[in-house]
C-alpha positions as CSV (number, residue, x, y, z in Angstrom):
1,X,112.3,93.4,134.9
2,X,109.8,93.4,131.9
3,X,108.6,90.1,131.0
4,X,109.2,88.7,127.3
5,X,106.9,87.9,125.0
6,X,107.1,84.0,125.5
7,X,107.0,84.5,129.3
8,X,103.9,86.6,129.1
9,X,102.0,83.8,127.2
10,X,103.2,81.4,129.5
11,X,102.0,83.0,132.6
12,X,98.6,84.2,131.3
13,X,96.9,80.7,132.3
14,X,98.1,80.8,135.8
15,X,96.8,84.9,136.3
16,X,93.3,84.2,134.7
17,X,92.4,81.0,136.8
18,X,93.9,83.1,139.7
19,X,91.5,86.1,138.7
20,X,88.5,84.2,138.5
21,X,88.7,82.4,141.7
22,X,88.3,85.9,142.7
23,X,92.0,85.2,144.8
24,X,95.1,87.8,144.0
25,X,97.7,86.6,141.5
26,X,100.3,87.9,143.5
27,X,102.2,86.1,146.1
28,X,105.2,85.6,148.0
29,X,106.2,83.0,145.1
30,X,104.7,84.8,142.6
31,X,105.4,88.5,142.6
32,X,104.3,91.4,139.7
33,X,106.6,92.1,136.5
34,X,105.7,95.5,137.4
35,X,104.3,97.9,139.9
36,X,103.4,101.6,139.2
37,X,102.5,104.3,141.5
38,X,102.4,107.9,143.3
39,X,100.5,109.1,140.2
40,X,97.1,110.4,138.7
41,X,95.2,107.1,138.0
42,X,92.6,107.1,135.6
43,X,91.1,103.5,134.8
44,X,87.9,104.3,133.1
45,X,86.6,101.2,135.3
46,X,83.8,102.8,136.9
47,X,84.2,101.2,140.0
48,X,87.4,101.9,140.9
49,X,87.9,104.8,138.9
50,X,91.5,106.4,140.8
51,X,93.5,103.9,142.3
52,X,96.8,104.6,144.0
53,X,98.9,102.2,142.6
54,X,98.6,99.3,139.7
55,X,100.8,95.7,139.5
56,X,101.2,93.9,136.4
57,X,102.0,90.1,136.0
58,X,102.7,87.9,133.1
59,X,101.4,91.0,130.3
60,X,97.8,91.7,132.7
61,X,97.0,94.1,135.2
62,X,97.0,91.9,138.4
63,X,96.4,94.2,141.0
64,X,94.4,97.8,140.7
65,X,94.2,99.9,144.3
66,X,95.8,101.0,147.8
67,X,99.6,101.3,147.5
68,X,99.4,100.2,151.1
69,X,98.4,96.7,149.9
70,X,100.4,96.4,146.5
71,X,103.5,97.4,147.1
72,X,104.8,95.1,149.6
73,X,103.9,92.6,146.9
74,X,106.8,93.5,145.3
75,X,109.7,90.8,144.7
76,X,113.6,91.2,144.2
77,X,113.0,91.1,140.6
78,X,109.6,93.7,140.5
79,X,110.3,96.6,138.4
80,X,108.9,99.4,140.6
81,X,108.0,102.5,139.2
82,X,107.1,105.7,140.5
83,X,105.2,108.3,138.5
84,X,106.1,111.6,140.4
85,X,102.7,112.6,140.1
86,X,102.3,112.0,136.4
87,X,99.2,111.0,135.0
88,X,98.8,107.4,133.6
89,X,95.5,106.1,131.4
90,X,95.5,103.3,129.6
91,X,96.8,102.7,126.1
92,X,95.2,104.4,123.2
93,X,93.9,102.9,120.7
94,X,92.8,104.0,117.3
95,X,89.9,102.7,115.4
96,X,91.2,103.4,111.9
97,X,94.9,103.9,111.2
98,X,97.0,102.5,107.9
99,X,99.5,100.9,110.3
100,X,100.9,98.6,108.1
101,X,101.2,100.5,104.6
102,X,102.4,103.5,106.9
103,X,105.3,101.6,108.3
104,X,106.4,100.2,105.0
105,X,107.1,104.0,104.1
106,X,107.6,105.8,107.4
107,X,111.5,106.2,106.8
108,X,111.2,107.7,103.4
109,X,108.8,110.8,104.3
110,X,109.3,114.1,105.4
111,X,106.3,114.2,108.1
112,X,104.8,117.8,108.4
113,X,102.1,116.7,111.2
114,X,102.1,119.4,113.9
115,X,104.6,121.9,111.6
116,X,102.6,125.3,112.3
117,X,104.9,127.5,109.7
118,X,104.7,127.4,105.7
119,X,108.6,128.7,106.3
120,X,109.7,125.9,108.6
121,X,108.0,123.4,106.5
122,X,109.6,124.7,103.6
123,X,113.1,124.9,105.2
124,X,112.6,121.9,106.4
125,X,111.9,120.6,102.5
126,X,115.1,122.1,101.4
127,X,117.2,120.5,103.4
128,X,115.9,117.2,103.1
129,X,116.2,117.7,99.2
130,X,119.8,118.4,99.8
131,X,120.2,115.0,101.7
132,X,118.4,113.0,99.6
133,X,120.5,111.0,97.2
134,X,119.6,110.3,93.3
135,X,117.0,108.7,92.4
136,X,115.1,109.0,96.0
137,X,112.8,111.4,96.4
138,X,111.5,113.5,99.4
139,X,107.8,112.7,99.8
140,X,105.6,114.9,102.2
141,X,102.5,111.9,101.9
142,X,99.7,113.8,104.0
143,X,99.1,114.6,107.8
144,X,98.5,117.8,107.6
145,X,96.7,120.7,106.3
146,X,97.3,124.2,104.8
147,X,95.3,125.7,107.4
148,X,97.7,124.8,110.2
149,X,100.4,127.1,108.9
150,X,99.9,130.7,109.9
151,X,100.3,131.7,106.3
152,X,97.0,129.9,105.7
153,X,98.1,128.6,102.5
154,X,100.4,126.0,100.5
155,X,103.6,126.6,99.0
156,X,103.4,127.3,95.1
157,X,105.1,125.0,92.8
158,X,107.9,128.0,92.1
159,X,108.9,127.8,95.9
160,X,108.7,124.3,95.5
161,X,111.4,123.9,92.9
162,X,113.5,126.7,94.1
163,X,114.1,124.7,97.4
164,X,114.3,121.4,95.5
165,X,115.5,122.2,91.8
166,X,117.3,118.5,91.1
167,X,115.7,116.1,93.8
168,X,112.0,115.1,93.2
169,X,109.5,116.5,95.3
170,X,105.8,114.5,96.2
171,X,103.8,116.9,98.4
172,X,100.3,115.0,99.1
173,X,97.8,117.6,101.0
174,X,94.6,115.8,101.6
175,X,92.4,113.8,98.9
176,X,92.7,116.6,97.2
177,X,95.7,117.6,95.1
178,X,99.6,116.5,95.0
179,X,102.3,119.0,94.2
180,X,105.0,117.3,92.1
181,X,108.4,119.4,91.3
182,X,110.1,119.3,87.9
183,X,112.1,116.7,88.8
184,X,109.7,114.7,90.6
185,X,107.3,115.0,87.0
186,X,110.5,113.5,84.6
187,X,110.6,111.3,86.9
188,X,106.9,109.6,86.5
189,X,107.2,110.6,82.9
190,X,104.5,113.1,82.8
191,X,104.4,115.3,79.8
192,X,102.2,116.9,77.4
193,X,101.1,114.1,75.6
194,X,100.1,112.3,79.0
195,X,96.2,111.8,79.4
196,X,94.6,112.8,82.3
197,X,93.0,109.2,84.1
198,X,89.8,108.7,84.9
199,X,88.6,110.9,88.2
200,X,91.7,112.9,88.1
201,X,93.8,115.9,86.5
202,X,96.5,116.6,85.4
203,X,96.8,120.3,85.7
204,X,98.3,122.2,82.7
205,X,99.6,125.6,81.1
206,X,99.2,127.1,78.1
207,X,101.2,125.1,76.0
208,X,100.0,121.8,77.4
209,X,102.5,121.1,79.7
210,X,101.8,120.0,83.1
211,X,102.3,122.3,85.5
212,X,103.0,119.5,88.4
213,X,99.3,120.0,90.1
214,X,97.6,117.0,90.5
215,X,94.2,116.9,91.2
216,X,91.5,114.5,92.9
217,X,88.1,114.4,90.3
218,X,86.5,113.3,92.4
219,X,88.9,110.4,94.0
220,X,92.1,110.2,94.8
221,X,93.7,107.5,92.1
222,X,96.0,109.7,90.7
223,X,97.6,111.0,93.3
224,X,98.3,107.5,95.2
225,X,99.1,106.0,91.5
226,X,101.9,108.8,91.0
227,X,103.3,108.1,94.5
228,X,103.6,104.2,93.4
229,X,105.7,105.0,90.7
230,X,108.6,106.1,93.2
231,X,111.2,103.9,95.1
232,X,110.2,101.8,97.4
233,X,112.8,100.3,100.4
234,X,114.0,96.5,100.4
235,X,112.7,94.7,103.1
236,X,115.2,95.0,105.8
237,X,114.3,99.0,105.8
238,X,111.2,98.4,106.1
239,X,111.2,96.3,109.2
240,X,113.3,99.3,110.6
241,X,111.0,101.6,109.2
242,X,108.3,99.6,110.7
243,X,109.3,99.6,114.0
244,X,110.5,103.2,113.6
245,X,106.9,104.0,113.0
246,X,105.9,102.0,115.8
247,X,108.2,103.9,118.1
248,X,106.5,107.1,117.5
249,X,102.9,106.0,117.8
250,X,104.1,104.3,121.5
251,X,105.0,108.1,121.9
252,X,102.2,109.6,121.7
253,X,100.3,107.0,124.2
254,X,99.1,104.5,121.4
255,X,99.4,100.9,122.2
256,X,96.8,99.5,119.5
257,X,95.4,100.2,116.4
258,X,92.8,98.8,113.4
259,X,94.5,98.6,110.5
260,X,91.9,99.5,107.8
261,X,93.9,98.2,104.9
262,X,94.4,100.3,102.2
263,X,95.3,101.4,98.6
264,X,98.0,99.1,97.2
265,X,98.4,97.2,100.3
266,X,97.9,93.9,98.6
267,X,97.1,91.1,100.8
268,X,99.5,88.7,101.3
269,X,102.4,90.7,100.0
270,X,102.7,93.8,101.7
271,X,101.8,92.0,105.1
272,X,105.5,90.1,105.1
273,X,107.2,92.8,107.1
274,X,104.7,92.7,110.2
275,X,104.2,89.3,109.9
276,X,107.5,88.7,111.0
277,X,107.7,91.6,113.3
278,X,105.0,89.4,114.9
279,X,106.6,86.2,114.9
280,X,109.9,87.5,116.0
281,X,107.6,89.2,119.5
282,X,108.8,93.1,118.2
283,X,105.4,94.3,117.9
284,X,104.7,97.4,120.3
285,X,101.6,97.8,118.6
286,X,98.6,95.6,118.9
287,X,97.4,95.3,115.3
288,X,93.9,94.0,113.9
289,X,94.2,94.5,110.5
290,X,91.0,94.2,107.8
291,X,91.2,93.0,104.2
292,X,91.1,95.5,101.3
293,X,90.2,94.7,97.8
294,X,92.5,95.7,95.3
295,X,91.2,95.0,92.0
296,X,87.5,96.9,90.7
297,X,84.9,94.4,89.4
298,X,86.6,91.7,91.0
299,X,86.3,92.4,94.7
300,X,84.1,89.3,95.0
301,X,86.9,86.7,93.6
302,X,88.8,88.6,97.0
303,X,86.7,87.9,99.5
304,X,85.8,84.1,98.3
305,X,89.7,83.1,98.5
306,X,90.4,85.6,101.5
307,X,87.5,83.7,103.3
308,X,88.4,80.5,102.0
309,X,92.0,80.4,103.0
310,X,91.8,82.6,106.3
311,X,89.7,82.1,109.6
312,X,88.2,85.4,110.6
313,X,89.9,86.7,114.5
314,X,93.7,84.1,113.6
315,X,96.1,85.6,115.3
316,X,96.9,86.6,118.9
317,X,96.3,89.6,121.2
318,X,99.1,91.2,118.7
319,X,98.1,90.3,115.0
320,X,95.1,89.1,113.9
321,X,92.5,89.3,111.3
322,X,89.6,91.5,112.1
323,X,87.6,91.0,108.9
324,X,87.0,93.0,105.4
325,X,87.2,96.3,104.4
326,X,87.3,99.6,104.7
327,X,87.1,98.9,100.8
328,X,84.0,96.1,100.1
329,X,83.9,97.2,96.3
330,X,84.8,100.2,94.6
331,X,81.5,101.4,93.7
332,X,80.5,102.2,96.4
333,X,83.7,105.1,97.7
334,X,82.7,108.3,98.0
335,X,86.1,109.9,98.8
336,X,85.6,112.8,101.1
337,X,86.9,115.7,99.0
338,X,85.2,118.5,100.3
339,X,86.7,120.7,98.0
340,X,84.4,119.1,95.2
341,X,80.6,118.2,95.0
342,X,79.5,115.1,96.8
343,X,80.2,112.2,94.3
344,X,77.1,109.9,93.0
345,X,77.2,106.2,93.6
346,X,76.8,104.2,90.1
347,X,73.9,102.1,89.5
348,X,76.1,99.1,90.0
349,X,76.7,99.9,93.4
350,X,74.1,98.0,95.7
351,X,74.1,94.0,93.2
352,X,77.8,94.3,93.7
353,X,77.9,95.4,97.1
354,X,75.4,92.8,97.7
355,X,77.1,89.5,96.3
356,X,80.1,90.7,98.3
357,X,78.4,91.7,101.9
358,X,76.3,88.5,101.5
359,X,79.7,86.4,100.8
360,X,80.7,87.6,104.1
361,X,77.8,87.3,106.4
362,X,77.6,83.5,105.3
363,X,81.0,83.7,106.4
364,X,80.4,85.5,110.0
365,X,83.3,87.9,108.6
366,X,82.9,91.2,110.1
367,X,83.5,94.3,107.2
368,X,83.6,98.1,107.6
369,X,83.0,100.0,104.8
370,X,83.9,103.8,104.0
371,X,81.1,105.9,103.4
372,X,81.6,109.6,103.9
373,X,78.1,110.8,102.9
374,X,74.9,110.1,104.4
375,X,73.2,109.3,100.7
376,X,76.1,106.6,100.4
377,X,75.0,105.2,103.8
378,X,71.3,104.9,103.2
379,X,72.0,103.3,99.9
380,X,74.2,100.6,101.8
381,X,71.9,100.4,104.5
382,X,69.2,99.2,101.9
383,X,71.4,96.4,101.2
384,X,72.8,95.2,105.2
385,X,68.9,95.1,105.7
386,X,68.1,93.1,102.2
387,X,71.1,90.5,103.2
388,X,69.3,90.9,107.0
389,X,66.6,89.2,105.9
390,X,68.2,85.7,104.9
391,X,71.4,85.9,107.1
392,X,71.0,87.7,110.1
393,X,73.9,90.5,111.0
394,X,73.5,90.4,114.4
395,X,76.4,90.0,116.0
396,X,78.7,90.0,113.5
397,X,80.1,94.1,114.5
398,X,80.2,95.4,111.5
399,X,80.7,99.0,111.0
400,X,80.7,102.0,109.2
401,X,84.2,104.1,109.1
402,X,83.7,108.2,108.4
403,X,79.9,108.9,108.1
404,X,80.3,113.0,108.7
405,X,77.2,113.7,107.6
406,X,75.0,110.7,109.1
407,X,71.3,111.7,109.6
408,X,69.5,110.6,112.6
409,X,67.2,108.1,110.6
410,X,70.2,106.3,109.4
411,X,71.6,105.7,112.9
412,X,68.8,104.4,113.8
413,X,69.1,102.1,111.3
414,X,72.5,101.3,111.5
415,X,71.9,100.1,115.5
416,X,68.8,98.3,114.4
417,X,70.8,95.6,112.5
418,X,73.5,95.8,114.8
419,X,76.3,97.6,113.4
420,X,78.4,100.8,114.6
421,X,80.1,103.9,113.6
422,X,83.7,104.4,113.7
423,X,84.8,108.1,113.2
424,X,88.0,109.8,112.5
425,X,89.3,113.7,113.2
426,X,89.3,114.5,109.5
427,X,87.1,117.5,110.1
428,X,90.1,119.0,112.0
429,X,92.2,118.8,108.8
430,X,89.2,119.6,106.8
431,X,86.4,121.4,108.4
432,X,87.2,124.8,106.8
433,X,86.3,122.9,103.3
434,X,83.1,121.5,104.7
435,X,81.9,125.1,105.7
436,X,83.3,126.8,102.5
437,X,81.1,124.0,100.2
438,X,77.7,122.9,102.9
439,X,78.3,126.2,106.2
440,X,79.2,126.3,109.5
441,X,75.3,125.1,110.2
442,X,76.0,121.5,108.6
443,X,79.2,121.5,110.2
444,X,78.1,121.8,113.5
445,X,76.8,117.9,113.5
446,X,79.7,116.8,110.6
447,X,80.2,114.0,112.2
448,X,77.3,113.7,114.6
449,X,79.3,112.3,117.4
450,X,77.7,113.3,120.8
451,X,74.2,112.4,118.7
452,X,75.6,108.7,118.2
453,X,76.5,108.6,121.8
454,X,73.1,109.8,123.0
455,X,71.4,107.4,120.7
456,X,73.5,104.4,121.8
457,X,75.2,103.8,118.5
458,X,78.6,102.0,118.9
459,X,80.9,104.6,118.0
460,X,84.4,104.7,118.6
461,X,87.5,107.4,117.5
462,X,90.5,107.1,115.5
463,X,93.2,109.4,113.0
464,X,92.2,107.5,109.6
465,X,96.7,108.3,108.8
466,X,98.4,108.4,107.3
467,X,97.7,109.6,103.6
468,X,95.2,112.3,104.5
469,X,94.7,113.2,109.0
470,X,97.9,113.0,111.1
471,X,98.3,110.0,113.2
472,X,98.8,112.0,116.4
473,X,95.4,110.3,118.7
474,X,95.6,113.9,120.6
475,X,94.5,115.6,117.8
476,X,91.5,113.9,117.9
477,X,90.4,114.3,121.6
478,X,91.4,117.8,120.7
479,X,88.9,118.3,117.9
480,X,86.3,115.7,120.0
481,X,86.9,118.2,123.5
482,X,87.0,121.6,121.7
483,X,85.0,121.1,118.3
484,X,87.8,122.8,116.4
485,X,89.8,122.5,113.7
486,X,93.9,122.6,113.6
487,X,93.4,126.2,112.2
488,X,91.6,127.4,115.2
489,X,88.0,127.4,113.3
490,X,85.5,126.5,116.2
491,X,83.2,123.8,113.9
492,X,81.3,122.1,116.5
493,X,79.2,123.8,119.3
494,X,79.8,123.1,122.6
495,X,76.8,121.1,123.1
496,X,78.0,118.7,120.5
497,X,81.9,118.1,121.9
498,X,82.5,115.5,124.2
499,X,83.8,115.8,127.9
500,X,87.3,114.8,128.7
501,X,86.7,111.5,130.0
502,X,83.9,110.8,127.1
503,X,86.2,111.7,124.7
504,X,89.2,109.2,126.2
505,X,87.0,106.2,126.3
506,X,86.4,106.7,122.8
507,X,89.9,105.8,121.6
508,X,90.4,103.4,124.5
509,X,87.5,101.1,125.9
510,X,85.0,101.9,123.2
511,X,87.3,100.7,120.4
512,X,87.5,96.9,121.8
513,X,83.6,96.3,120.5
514,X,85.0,97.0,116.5
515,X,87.3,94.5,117.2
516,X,85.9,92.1,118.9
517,X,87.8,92.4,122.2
518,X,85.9,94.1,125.1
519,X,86.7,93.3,128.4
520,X,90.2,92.3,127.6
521,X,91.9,95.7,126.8
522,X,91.0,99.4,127.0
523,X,90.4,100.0,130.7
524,X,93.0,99.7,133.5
525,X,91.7,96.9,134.7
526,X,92.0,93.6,136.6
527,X,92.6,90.7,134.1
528,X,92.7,93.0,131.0
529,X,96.1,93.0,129.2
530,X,98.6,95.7,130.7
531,X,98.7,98.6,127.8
532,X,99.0,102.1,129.6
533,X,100.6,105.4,128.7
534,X,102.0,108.2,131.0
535,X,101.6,111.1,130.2
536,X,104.0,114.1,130.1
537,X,101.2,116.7,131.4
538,X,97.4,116.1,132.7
539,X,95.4,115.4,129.9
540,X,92.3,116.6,132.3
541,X,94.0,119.9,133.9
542,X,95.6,120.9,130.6
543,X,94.2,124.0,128.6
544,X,92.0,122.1,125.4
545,X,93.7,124.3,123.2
546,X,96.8,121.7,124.5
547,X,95.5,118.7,124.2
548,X,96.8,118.2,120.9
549,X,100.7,118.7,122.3
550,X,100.4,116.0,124.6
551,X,102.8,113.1,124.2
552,X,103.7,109.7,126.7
553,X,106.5,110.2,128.9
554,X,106.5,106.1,129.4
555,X,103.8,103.4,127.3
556,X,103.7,100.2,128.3
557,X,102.4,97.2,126.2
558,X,102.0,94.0,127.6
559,X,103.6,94.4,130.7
560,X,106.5,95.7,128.5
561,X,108.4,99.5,128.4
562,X,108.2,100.1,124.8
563,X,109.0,104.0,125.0
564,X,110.5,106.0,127.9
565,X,111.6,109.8,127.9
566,X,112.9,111.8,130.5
567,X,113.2,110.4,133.6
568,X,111.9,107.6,131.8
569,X,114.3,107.2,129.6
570,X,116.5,104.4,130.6
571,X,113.2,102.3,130.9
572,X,112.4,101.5,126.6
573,X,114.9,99.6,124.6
574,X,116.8,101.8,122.6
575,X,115.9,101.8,118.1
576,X,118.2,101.0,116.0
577,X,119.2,104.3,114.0
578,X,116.5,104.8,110.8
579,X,117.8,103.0,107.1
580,X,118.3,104.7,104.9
581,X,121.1,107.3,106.2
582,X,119.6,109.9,104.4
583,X,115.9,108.8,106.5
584,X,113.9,111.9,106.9
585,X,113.5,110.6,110.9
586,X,117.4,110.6,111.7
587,X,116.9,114.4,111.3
588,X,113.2,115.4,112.0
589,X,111.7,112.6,113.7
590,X,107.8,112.0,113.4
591,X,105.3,114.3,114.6
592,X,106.5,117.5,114.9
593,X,106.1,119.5,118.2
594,X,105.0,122.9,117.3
595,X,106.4,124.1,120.9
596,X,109.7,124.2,119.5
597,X,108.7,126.0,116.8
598,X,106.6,128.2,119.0
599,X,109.9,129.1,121.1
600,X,111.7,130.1,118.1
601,X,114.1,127.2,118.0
602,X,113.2,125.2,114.8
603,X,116.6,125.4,113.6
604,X,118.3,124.4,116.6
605,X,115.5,121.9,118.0
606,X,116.7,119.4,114.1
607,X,120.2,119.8,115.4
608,X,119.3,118.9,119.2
609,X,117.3,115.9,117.9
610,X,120.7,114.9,116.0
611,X,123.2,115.3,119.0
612,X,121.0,113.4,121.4
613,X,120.3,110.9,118.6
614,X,124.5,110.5,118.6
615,X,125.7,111.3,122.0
616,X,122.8,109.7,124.1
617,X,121.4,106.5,122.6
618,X,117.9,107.3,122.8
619,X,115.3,109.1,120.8
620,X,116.4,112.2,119.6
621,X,113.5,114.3,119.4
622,X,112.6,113.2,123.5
623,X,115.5,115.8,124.9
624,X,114.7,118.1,122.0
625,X,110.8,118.2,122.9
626,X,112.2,118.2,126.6
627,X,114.3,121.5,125.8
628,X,111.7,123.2,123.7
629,X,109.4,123.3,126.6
630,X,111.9,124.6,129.3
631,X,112.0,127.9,127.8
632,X,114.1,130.0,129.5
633,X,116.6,127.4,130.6
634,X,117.1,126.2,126.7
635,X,121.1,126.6,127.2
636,X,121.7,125.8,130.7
637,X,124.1,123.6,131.1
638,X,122.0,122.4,134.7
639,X,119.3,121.6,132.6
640,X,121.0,119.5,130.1
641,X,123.1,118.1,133.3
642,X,119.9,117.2,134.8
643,X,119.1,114.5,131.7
644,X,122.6,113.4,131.5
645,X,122.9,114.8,128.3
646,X,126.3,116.0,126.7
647,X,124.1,119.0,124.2
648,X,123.5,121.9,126.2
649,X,126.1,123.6,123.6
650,X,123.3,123.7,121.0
């Protein structure tokens, strides 16, 4: 049976003085939590690379090899697992994702990550409008792009109000614009006499009048401001939303994750609810969360308390503080709207970013700041090596998050003084910008990933959700394997994608250098803590072009079942049901599987998600996904016999 939280920490002593006398923590008296085999093994420990079988004790992997020797380990009380065949990789983990300020909202939006239809997206609006009570609103807050859709386009704001006449409507696409309703612009209080703030627009007509376009100039204040002016949930919802949010990320194989901090994720405040998700052991994510100033021209007075009253790495293997950033001081962001010209840096850029990166590295805080544009990174670069010179940065991991269009010289650089580059697949929601505004010539290096690799620059993968990129991790090793973007546009050449296996260990092992934690997570691996995802088709065997519809059929975290599906099922403790009622996830979930709309089932695949929600305790969406992919047997009473399911009438 899975080991709790307390237990874990408990026996973690015991496993890692048995480990390094080089003896077995398994024995007759002390047998695994767990044993998995009969499956695909990938490790990513080069020297055992496919084992048979894997044991976990007290939250670690204690045994990797020969079913023949770990299986008659097990004990009366070993949960004993067999894969069928499946193929199981360790956890994933992403470099940059907006965790925390994600969960806080996860309940209240209408996600249209992996939708592949204007027309189910917009049905899909329409009826969440008509369950939405006064004075929510439905909010569509990024995750996907027009270019997904096979109409190629967004809805207009008359197709928006004709699905949503009365219930305000927030429709974030990108850093680049937000489509309010008319509803959703008496709400904010947006009229003619409204100014338009400073790097943004408020798009008009004739008389004056805003239209309900908002528009990034160059950054993206005004749209995140406008979303702040709507209804947020009390506490309570947003642990559930939390762990809601959670629940979905452990379904698509992720078992950790940097949180990168964030706009109006003030710091102690909005850190409550997973604070106490923490203390009360109902993490399923391992978070390392960085710092984010709030407040322009007074990022400085941030970092002095922040490194005043905090130690940089307190925590545990679940929560802890990773450092600053990906905001060090506001004049220095160059959001990456491709859409507009590349932004100039103000003069004040490098004396503030100075007092502030020199506050830190007297510290030995970590930062990682965002920096889309190489001219943004050379400037920076000329400060890290001015600070170099009196306090040395080696050591400290420090990183740059984005850098598309990096030039060699600056990588160099950047691995001279130590530091590394954490990318994100926003060039798969993106990329046809990038090539409308620079060509498919610059995009072919935009980010230079295999380059980094080749030049032995720390780099490491991530989603950068939820705001702008989706947080599905296979989306990324779908853009990293294949170079292309979710419309189908083939970006990067072939001899700048990564292999299979490259492209894994950069969202799994290669992400434990930005925080500060190789060796103890991101391989399957004796010792390392037990995070591992199975997977509901081969990842390595799979067509690339289906990488990105891969989920976990069971994730493990700490020794722990945390999500199960199928024959998994049974396995993960079930959710409570999402708060509010009228939650966007009781009827849509998270990420959307475009194989049910694929099959023609959209419709039905909402209502399945429902029943099974209702009728069979666990995740709705699991059978749903389950049933989209079984095409022809959709209504086969076997089928739904076969997952002990009471829906096959849908």
């Amino acid at each position: 049976m899975p080991v709790t939280r307390r237990a874990a920490t408990r026996g973690i002593g015991a496993l890692s003085i048995a480990l390094s006398a080089g003896g077995s923590a398994m024995s007759a008296t002390n047998p695994p939590d767990m044993i998995l085999h009969n499956g695909r093994i990938t490790t990513l420990d080069r020297s055992n690379p496919a084992p048979q079988a894997v044991a976990i004790t007290a939250g670690r992997f204690s045994a990797v090899g020969d079913s023949a020797e770990i299986l008659p380990t097990a004990g009366p009380r070993t949960r004993v697992i067999d894969l069928g065949g499946k193929r199981l990789i360790p956890g994933l983990i992403d470099n940059h994702l907006h965790i925390i300020r994600g969960g806080l909202n996860f309940n209240m939006e209408l996600r249209w990550d992996g939708v592949r239809s204007l027309a189910d997206a917009m049905a899909m609006l329409k009826r969440q409008a008509a369950n939405t009570p006064p004075p929510q609103w439905v909010r569509v807050v990024g995750g996907f792009t027009e270019h997904q859709f096979v109409e190629k386009r967004l809805p207009t704001l008359e197709e928006i109000n004709a699905a949503a006449p009365d219930t305000p409507v927030f429709l974030l696409h990108l850093y680049d614009r937000a489509l309010l309703n008319g509803a959703a612009l008496r709400a904010v209080g947006y009229t003619k006499d409204t100014p338009n703030p400073p790097g943004g627009e408020i798009q008009r007509d004739a008389q004056g009048n805003p239209t309900g376009l908002l528009l990034a100039r160059p950054n993206a204040t005004i749209l995140y401001a406008t979303l702040g002016k709507g209804p947020k949930l009390p506490f309570d919802y947003q642990l559930n939303s939390t762990r809601h949010f959670m629940r979905d990320l452990n379904r698509l194989g992720v078992t950790g994750a940097i949180d990168a901090g964030g706009g109006s994720q003030n710091y102690p405040d909005d850190y409550a609810v997973v604070e106490k998700l923490a203390a009360d052991g109902e993490l399923t994510i391992r978070i390392a969360y960085n710092l984010f100033t709030q407040k322009p021209k007074e990022e400085k007075d941030d970092f002095l308390r922040w490194t005043q009253s905090n130690k940089y790495q307190q925590g545990d293997d679940y929560f802890r503080l990773n450092g600053a950033g990906e905001m060090l001081v506001y004049s220095a962001a160059d959001f990456e709207d491709f859409r507009v010209e590349r932004p100039e840096m103000p003069p004040e850029m490098e004396p503030e970013l100075e007092a502030v990166v020199r506050l830190l590295a007297q510290n030995r805080w970590p930062w990682r700041l965002h920096a889309t544009y190489n001219e943004t990174i050379g400037r920076s670069l000329d400060v890290f090596e001015k600070v170099n010179q009196d306090i040395p940065l080696e050591g400290l991991n420090w990183i740059f998050d984005h850098a598309e269009t990096v030039s060699d010289h600056n990588l160099e650089r950047i691995a001279r003084l130590g530091g590394g580059v954490a990318v994100q697949h926003r060039m798969a929601f993106q990329g046809e910008y990038f090539v409308e505004r620079y060509g498919l010539k610059a995009a072919e290096r935009t980010p230079p990933v295999a380059r980094m690799l080749e030049m032995g620059v720390k780099v490491s993968a991530g989603t950068d959700a939820t705001r702008v990129a989706s947080y599905n991790p296979w989306v990324a090793l779908y853009w990293l394997v294949t170079g292309k973007t979710l419309g189908g546009l083939r970006i990067t050449p072939e001899h700048n994608t990564l292999d299979r296996d490259t492209a894994l260990r950069m969202l799994t092992e290669k992400v434990t250098w930005f925080s500060n934690e190789e060796g103890k997570k991101g391989r399957i691996e004796t010792g390392q803590l037990a995070d591992l995802a199975v997977l509901d088709r081969d990842y390595f065997d799979v067509p690339g072009d289906e990488i990105q519809d891969i989920t976990a059929v069971l994730t493990v975290v700490g020794g722990k079942v945390v999500h199960g599906a199928g024959e998994f099922g049974s396995l993960a403790p079930p959710l409570p049901p999402a708060m509010p009622d009228w939650s966007p996830v009781r009827t849509f979930g998270g990420y959307q599987d475009r194989r049910a709309a694929s099959n023609g089932k959209p419709g039905t695949f909402a209502k399945l998600a429902r029943c099974c929600e209702s009728a069979c305790g666990v995740h709705g969406h699991d059978h749903a996904r389950a049933w989209a992919a079984s095409t022809p047997a959709g209504n086969d009473r076997g089928f739904w016999g076969a997952l002990g399911c009471a829906c096959w009438a849908f």
